[in-house]
C-alpha positions in Angstrom: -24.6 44.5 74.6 -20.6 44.8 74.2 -19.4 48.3 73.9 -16.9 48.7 71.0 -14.2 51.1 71.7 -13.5 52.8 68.0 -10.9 55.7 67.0 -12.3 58.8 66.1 -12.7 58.6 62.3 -11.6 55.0 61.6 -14.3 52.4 61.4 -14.0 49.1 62.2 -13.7 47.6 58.8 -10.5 49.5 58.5 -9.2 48.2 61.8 -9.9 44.6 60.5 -7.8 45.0 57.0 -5.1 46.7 59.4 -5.3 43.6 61.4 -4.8 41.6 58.5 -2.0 42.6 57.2 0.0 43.0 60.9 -0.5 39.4 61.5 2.8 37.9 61.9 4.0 34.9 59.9 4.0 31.4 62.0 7.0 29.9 63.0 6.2 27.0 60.2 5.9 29.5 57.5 9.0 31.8 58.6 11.1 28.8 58.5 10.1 28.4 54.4 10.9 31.7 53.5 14.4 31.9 55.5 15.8 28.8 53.3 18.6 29.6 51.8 18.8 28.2 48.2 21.4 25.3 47.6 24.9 25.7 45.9 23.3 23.1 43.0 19.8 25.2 43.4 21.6 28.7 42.7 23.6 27.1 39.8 20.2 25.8 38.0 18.4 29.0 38.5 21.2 31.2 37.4 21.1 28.7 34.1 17.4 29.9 33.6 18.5 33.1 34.0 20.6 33.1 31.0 18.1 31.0 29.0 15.1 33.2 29.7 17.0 36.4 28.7 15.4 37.5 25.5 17.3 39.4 22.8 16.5 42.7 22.5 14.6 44.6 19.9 17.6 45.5 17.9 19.5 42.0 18.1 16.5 40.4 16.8 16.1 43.2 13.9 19.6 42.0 12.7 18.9 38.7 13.0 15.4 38.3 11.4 16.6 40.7 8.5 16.5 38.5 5.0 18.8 38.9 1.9 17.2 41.3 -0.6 16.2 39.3 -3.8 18.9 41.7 -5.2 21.6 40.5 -3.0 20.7 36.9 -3.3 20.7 37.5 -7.3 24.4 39.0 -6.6 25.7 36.2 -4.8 24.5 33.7 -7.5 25.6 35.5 -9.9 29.4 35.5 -8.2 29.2 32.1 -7.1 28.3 31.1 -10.9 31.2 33.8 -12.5 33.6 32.0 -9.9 33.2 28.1 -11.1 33.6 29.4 -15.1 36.6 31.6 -15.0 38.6 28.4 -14.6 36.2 27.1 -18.2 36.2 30.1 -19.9 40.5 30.3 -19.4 42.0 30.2 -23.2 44.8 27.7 -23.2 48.4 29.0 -23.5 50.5 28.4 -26.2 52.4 26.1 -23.5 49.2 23.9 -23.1 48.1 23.9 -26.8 51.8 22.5 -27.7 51.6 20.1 -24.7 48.1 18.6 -26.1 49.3 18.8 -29.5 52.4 16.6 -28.5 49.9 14.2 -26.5 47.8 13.7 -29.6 50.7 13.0 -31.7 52.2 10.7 -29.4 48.9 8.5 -29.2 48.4 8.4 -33.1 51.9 6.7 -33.1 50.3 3.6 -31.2 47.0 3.5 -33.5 48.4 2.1 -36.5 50.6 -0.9 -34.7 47.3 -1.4 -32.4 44.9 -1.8 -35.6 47.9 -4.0 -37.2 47.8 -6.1 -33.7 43.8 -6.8 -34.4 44.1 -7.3 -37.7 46.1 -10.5 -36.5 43.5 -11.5 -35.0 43.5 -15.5 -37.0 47.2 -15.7 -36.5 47.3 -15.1 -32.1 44.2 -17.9 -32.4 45.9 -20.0 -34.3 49.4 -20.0 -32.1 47.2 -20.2 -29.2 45.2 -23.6 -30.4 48.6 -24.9 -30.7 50.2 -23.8 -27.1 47.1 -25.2 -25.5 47.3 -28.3 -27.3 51.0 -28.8 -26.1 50.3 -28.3 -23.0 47.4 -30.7 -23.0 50.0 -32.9 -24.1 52.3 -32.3 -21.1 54.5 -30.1 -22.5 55.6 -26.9 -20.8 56.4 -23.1 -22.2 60.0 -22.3 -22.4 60.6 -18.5 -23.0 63.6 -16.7 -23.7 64.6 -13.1 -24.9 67.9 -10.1 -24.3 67.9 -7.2 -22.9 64.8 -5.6 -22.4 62.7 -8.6 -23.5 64.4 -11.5 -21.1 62.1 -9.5 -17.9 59.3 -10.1 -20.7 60.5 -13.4 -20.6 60.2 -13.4 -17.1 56.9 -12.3 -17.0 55.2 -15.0 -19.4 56.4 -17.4 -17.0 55.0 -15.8 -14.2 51.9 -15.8 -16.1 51.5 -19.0 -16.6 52.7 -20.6 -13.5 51.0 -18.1 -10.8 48.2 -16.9 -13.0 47.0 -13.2 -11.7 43.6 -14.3 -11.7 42.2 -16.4 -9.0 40.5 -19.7 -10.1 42.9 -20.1 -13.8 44.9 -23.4 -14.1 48.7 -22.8 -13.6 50.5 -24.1 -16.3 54.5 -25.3 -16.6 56.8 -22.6 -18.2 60.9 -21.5 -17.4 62.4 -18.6 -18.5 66.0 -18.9 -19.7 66.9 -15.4 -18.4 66.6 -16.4 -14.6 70.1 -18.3 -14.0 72.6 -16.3 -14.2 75.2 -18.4 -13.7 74.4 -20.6 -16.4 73.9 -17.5 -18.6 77.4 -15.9 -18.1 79.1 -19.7 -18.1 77.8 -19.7 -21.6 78.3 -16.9 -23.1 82.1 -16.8 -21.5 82.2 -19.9 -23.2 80.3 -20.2 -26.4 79.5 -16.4 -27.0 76.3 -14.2 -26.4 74.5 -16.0 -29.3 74.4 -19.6 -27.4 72.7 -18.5 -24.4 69.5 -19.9 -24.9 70.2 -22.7 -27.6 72.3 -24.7 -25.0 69.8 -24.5 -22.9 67.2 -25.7 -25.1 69.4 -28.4 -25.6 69.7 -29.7 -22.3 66.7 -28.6 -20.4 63.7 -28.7 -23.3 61.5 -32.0 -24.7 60.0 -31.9 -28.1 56.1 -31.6 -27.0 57.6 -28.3 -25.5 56.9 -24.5 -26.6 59.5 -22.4 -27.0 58.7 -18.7 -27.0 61.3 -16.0 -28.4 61.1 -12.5 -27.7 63.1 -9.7 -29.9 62.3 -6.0 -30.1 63.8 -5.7 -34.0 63.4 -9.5 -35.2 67.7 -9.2 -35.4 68.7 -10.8 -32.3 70.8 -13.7 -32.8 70.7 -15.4 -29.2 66.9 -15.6 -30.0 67.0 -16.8 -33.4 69.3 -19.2 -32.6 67.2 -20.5 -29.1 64.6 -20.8 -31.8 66.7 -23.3 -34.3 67.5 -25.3 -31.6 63.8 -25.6 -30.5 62.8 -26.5 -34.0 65.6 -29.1 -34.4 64.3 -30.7 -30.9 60.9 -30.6 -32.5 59.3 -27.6 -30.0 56.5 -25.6 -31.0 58.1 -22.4 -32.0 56.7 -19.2 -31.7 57.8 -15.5 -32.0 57.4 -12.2 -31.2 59.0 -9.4 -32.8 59.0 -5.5 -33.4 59.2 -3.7 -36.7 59.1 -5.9 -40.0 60.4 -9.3 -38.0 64.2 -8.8 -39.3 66.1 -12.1 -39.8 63.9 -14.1 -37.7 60.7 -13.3 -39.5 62.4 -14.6 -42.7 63.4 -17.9 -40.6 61.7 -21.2 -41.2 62.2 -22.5 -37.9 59.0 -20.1 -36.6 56.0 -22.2 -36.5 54.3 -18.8 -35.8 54.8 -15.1 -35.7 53.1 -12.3 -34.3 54.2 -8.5 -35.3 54.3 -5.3 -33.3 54.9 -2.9 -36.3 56.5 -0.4 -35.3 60.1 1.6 -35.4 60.2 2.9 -31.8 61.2 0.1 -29.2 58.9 1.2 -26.6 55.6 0.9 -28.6 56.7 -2.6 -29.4 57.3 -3.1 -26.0 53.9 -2.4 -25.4 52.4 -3.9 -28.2 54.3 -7.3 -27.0 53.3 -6.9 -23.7 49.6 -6.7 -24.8 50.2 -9.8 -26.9 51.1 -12.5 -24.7 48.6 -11.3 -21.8 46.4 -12.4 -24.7 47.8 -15.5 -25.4 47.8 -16.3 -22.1 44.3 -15.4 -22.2 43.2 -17.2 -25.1 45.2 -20.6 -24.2 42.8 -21.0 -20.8 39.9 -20.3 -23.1 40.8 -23.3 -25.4 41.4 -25.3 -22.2 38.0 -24.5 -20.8 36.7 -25.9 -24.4 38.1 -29.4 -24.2 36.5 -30.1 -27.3 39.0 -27.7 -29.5 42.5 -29.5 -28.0 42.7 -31.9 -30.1 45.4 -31.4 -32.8 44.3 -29.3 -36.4 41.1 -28.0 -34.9 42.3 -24.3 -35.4 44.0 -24.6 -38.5 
């Protein structure tokens, strides 16, 4: 039997848990602990430092606290108050005089817009005949002064580069574009020639000839327009106010009003009028059936 040499008052058991705990680490496992954590290590777990922090009682008191249904009732009632102050504004005398003026200013146009409908038959009817020129080979010849030749300009235009893709182009001059000839005439033969000489030597009889006058009173128009009926042209005008002279001239095979005193609502009215007849002369085209002459009487 093996003696077992104990300390006065300390069992054996207590030796062994002693023993335990004195026991030195291996070399193997010394060598894991002593690792120093890597530069991209340190970096990663100071990251989950930060992420892991959790906010503290009172920073998550202020954020968890809700808008009372008395505050949220406030800030709908401001944000509602703030989008109708700019309705509930009374106009000044300023902007009741300005929209006063506007509504005066666009009752001017109704009547001469109404009296542009109502000639309705008469735009059809000078239409019929255009197209049926031009299905005879005849081209547009258009003239006006002042203002009205960059109208004439424009109905040219028009018709030979149509604005919308897929219309047939059709022959037309204006008589406003050479200057030279212009000024050679008029130093010649005086303002009121401009156009009839040139009807003279540039038109054919199975042409149109299209004047343009703001007042109905302008001589180098109503003259273009003799010499187109005396070559036999299809004659057609347009004119502001009551027509003047030229609506009171037989050579006009057709004429369409703009009634109206003030220049620039017959500008417009004019304007509007021979987009339509541009309009309406591809429509006849595209019914081949209505080009024969006296269809449209």
């Amino acid at each position: 039997m093996t003696a077992h040499n104990e300390l006065p008052g300390h069992p054996s058991s207590a030796n062994d848990a002693t023993g335990g705990l004195d026991q030195t680490a291996s070399p193997d496992q010394t060598a894991g602990l002593d690792q120093t954590a890597s530069p991209d290590q340190t970096a990663g777990l100071d990251q989950t430092a930060g992420l892991d922090q959790t906010a503290s009682p009172h920073q998550t008191a202020g954020l968890d606290q809700t808008a009372s249904p008395h505050q949220t009732a406030g800030l709908d009632q401001t944000a509602g108050l703030d989008q109708t102050a700019g309705l509930d504004q009374t106009a000044s005398p300023d902007q009741t005089a300005g929209l006063d003026e506007a509504g005066r200013l666009f009752e001017l146009r109704s009547a001469p817009v109404r009296d542009f409908a109502a000639q309705a038959n008469a735009v059809a009817s000078a239409c019929h005949a255009m197209a049926v020129r031009f299905h005879l080979g005849g081209k547009l010849v258009v003239f006006g002064q002042g203002g009205a030749s960059t109208d004439a300009q424009h109905v040219a235009v028009e018709f030979v580069h149509p604005v919308i893709v897929g219309k047939r182009a059709l022959p037309a001059i204006s008589l406003t574009t050479d200057v030279a000839t212009v000024t050679g005439v008029a130093a010649r033969e005086g303002m009121a020639s401009i156009f009839a000489h040139q009807i003279r030597y540039l038109a054919d009889p199975v042409d149109i000839a299209l004047g343009i006058s703001t007042d109905g009173n302008c001589p180098s128009v109503l003259a273009g327009l003799q010499a187109a009926r005396v070559l036999g042209m299809l004659t057609i005008a347009l004119a502001g106010g009551d027509g003047g002279a030229i609506a009171s001239s037989p050579p006009v095979d057709h004429l369409l009003l703009a009634r109206s005193a003030d220049p620039r609502i017959v500008k417009e009215i004019q304007v509007t009028t021979y987009h339509v007849l541009w309009e309406l002369v591809h429509v006849f085209f595209e019914l081949t059936g209505l080009l024969a002459p006296r269809v449209v009487a």
